[in-house]
C-alpha positions as CSV (number, residue, x, y, z in Angstrom):
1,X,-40.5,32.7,-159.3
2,X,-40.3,36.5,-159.0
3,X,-43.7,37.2,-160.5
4,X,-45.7,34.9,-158.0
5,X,-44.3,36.8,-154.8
6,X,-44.4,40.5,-156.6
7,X,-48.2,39.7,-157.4
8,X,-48.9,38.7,-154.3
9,X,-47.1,41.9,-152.7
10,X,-48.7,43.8,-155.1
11,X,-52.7,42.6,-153.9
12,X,-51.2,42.9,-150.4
13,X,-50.7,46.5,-151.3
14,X,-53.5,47.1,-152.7
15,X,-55.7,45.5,-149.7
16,X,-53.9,47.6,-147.1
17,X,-54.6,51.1,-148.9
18,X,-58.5,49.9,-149.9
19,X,-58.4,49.1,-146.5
20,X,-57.6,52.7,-145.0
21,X,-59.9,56.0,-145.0
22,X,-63.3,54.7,-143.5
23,X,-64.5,56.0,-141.0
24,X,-67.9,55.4,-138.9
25,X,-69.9,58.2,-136.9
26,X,-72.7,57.5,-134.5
27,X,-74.7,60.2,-132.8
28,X,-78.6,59.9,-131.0
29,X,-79.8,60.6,-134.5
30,X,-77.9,56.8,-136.3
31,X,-74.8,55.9,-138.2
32,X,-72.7,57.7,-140.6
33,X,-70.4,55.6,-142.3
34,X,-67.3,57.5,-144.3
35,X,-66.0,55.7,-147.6
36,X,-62.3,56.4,-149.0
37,X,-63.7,58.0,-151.7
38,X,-65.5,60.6,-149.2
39,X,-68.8,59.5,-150.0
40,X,-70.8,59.2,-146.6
41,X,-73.5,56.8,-145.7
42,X,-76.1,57.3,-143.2
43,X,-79.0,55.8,-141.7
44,X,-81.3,56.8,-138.9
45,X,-81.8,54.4,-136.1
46,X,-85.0,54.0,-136.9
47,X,-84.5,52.6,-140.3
48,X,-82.0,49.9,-139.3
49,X,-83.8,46.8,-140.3
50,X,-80.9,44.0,-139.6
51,X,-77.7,43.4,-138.5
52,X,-76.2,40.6,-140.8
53,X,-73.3,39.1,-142.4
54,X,-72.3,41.2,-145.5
55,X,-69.9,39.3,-147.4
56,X,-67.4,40.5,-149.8
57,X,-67.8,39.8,-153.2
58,X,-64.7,37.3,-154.9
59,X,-63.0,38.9,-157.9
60,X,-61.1,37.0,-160.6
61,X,-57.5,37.3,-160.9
62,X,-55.4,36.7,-164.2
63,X,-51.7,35.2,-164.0
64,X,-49.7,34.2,-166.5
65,X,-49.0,30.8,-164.8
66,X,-50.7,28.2,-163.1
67,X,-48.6,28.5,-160.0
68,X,-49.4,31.9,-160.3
69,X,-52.6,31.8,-160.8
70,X,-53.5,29.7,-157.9
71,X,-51.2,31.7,-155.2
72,X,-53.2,35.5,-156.4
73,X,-56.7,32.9,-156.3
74,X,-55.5,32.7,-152.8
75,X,-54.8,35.9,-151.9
76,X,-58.1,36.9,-153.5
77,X,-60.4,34.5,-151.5
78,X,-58.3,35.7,-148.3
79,X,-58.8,39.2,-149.1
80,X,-62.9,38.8,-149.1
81,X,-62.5,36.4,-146.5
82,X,-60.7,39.6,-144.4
83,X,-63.6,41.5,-145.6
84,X,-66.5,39.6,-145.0
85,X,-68.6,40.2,-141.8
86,X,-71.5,41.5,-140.0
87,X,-73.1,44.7,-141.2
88,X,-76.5,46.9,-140.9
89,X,-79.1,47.0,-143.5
90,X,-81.5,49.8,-143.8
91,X,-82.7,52.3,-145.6
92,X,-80.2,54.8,-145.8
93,X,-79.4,58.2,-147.5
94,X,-75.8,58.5,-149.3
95,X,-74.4,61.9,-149.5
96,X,-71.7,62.8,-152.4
97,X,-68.3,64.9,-150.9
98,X,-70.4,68.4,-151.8
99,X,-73.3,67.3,-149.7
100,X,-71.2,66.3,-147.3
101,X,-69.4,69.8,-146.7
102,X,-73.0,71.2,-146.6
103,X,-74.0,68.9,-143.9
104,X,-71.1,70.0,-142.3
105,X,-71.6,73.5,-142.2
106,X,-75.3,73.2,-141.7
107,X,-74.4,71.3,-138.0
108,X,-74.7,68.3,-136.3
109,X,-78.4,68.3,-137.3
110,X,-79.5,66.2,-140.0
111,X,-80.5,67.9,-143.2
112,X,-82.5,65.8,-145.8
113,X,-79.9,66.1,-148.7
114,X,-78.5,63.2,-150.3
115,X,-80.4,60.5,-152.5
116,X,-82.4,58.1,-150.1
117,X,-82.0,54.4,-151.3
118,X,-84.3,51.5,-150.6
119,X,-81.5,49.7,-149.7
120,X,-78.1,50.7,-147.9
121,X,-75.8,48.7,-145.9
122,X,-72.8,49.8,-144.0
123,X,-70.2,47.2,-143.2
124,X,-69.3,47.6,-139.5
125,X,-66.2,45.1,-140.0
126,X,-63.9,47.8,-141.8
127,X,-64.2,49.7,-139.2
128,X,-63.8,47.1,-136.2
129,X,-63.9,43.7,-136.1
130,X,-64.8,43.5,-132.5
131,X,-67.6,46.1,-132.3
132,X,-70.0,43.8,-130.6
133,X,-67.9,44.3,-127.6
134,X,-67.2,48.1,-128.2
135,X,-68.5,51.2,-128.1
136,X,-69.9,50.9,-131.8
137,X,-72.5,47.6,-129.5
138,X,-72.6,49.8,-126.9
139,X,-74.6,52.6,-129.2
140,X,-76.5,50.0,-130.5
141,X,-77.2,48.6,-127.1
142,X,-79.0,51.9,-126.3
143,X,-80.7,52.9,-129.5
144,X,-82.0,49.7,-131.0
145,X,-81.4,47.0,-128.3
146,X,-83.7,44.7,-130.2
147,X,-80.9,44.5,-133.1
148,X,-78.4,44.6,-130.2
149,X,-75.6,41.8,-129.8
């Protein structure tokens, strides 16, 4: 009975920390969105192509007992259930930690420095799950009111 509840403490745990150190900067030139691994994410306005849902993908979870298995199946599915919600997709420019401290000290302008991917999507949900209604809408609002809510 122990090792049901300690497993699902355990992903409970686990969510809440995976859950801290994002963060999300807009300015008049897009979005910069700040992983917890201090990778950053960044898009211009410009190449914002849709706001959508992004969902969070389901991982498996092994237990030792059927019980078991199906309370961590359910903490799973509520976990990407937490984590599923709308988003941007773009093309968009990620920046390792080093770039980042370069961007840093080079200013709040731009520099073309990190690898620019086809495809990048920045999950406005971990950072608010009300930003429609917010100042993250608000930006949007002003800088691409045809994606706005």
């Amino acid at each position: 009975m122990l090792l049901p509840v300690g497993l699902v403490t355990l992903i409970t745990l686990l969510h809440r920390v995976a859950s801290r150190g994002h963060g999300l900067r807009l300015s008049a030139t897009g979005v910069e969105f700040l992983r917890r691994d201090g990778v950053v994410v960044r898009m211009r306005w410009a190449d914002i192509r849709e706001i959508t849902v992004l969902a969070q993908r389901r991982t498996g979870a092994v237990a030792p007992t059927a019980a078991a298995r199906a309370i961590v199946a359910a903490d799973v599915a509520a976990f990407a259930a937490a984590n599923t919600g709308h988003g941007i997709v773009g093309t968009g420019e990620v920046l390792t930690r080093a770039q980042v401290a370069q961007q840093r000290q080079a200013g709040p302008v731009w520099q073309p420095l990190g690898e620019t991917s086809s495809e990048a999507f920045l999950r406005l949900t971990l950072i608010d799950r009300d930003w429609r209604a917010g100042r993250i809408g608000d930006w949007f609002r002003v800088y691409r009111p045809d994606l706005a809510p």
